[in-house]
Every structure is written in structure tokens, then in C-alpha cells.
Residue frames relative to the residue before (quaternion, step in Angstrom):
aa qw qx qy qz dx dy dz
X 1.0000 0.0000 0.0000 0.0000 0.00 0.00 0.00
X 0.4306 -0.7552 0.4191 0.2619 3.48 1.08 -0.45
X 0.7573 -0.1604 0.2468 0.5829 3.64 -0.47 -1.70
X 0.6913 0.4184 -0.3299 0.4880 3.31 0.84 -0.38
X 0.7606 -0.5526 0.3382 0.0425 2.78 -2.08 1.04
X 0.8574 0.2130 0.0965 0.4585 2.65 1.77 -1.94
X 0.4575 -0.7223 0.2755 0.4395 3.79 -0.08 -0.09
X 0.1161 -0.8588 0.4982 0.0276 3.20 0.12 1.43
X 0.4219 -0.7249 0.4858 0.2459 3.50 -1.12 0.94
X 0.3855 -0.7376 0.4900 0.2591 3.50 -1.18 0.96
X 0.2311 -0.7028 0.6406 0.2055 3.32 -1.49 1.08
X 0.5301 -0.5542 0.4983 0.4044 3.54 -1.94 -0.38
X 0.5677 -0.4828 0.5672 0.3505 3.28 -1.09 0.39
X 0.7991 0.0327 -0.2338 0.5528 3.45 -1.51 1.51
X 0.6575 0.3187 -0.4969 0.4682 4.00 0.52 0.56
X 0.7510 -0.3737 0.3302 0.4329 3.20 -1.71 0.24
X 0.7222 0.4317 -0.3804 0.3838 3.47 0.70 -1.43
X 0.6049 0.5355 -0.5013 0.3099 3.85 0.08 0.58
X 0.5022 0.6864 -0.2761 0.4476 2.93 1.55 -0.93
X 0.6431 0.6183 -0.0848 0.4437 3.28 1.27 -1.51
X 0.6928 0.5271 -0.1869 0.4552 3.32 1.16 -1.33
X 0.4131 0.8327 -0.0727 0.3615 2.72 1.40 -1.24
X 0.7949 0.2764 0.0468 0.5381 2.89 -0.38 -2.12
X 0.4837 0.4216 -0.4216 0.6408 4.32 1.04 -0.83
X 0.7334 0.3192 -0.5136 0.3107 3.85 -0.74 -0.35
X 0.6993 0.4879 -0.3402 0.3965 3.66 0.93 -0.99
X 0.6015 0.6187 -0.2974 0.4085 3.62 1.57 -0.12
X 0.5548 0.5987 -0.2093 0.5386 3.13 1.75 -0.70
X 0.6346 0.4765 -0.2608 0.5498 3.85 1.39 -1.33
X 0.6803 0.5431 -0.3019 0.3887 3.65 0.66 -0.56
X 0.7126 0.3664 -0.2365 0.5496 3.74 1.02 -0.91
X 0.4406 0.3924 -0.5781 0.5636 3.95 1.54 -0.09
X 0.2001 -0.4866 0.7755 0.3489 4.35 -0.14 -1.04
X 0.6313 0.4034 -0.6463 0.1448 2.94 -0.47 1.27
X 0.6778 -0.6602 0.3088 0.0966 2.85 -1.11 1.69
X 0.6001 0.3493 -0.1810 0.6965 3.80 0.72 -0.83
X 0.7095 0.2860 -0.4795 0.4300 4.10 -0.51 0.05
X 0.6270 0.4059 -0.4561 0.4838 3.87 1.01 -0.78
X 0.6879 0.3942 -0.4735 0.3836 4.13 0.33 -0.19
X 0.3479 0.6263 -0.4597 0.5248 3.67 1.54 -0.04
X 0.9287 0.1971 -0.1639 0.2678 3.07 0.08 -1.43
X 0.4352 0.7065 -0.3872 0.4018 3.48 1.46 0.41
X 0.6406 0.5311 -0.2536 0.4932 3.26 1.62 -1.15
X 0.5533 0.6216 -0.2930 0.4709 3.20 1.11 -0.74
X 0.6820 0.4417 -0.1385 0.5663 3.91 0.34 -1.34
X 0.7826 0.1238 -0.3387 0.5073 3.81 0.70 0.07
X 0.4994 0.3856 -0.6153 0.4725 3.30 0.69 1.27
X 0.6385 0.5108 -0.3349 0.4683 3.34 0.33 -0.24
X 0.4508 0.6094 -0.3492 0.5509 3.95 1.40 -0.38
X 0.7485 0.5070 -0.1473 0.4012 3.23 0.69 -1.89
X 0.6053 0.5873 -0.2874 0.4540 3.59 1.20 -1.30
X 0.7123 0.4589 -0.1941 0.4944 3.61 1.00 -1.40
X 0.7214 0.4002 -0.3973 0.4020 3.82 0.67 -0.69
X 0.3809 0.7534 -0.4240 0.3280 4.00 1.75 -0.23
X 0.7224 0.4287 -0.3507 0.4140 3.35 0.97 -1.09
X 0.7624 0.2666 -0.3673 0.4612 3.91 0.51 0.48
X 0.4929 -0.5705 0.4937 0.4335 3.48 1.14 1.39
X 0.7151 0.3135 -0.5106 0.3602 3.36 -0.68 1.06
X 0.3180 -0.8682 0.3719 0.0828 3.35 -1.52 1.14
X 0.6742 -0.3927 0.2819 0.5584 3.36 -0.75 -0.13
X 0.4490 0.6016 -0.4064 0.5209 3.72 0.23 -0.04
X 0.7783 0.3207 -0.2114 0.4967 3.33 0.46 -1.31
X 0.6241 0.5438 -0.4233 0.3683 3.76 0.81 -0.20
X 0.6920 0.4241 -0.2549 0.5257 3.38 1.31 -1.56
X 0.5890 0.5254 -0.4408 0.4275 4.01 0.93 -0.32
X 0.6617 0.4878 -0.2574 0.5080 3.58 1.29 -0.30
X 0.5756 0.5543 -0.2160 0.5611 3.31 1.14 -0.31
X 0.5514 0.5918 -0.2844 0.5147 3.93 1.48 -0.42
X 0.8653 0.3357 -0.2090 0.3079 2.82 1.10 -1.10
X 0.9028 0.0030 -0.3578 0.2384 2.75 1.52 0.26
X 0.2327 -0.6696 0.6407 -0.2949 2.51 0.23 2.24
X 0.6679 0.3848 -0.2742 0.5750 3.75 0.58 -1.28
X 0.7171 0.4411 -0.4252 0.3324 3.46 -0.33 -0.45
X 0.6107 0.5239 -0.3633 0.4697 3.91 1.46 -0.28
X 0.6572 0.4068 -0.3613 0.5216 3.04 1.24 -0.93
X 0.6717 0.4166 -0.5133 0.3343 3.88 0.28 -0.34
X 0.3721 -0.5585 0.5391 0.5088 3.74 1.28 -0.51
X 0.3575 0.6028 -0.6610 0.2682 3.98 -0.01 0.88
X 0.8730 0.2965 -0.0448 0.3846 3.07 0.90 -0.67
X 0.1967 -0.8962 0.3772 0.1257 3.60 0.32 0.91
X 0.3789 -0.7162 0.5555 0.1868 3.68 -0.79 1.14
């Protein structure tokens, strides 16, 4: 099992299930608190973001450049949370 706690299922690289795997490993690093496997596993969960947005020729950039915008739209109040 390694660092983790739990048995996490493997995904494939550039499908959702990594993203998934991923995103379960950084859940596992969070309930140990430990601080340096969850920034492991953040780095980890945006490559695997990146791997999955590839398949519509678009890149990470383009996710977090979407994500700016709307960020701004909460703060202008266009957009309710």
C-alpha cells in the first residue's frame, strides 16, 4: 500500500479514473495530516487533470484560465455559490 492507509483503486492516465485515483490518494494524505504527501498528492491530481483535459486539445492553462474567470464572476456577484 505504500503511504496510504487505504486501498485505493488504480486509474489510467488521461481518463477520469486517475483523476479519481488521484484525488482518493489526496483524501487518504489529508485524514493521515500529513502535510508533505497531500502536496505530493496535489501535484499528482493536476497531472492527471492535465492528462484528461489533452484529449480535447486543450491544456491546463486553459482550465486554470477558465477558472479566473470565474473566480471573478463570484467576486463580482454574477455568479452565485
Amino acid at each position: 500500500m505504500g503511504y496510504h492507509k487505504t486501498e485505493i483503486k488504480k486509474g489510467k492516465y488521461g481518463e477520469f479514473s486517475k483523476i479519481k485515483e488521484e484525488y482518493q490518494e489526496l483524501e487518504d494524505a489529508y485524514e493521515q495530516n500529513d502535510g508533505i504527501l497531500q502536496l505530493c498528492e496535489l501535484s499528482d491530481l493536476i497531472g492527471a487533470i492535465e492528462g484528461y483535459v489533452r484529449k480535447w486539445n486543450m491544456s491546463l492553462q486553459d482550465v486554470v484560465d477558465f477558472s479566473n474567470k470565474t473566480q471573478s464572476a463570484f467576486r463580482d456577484g454574477k455568479r452565485k455559490s
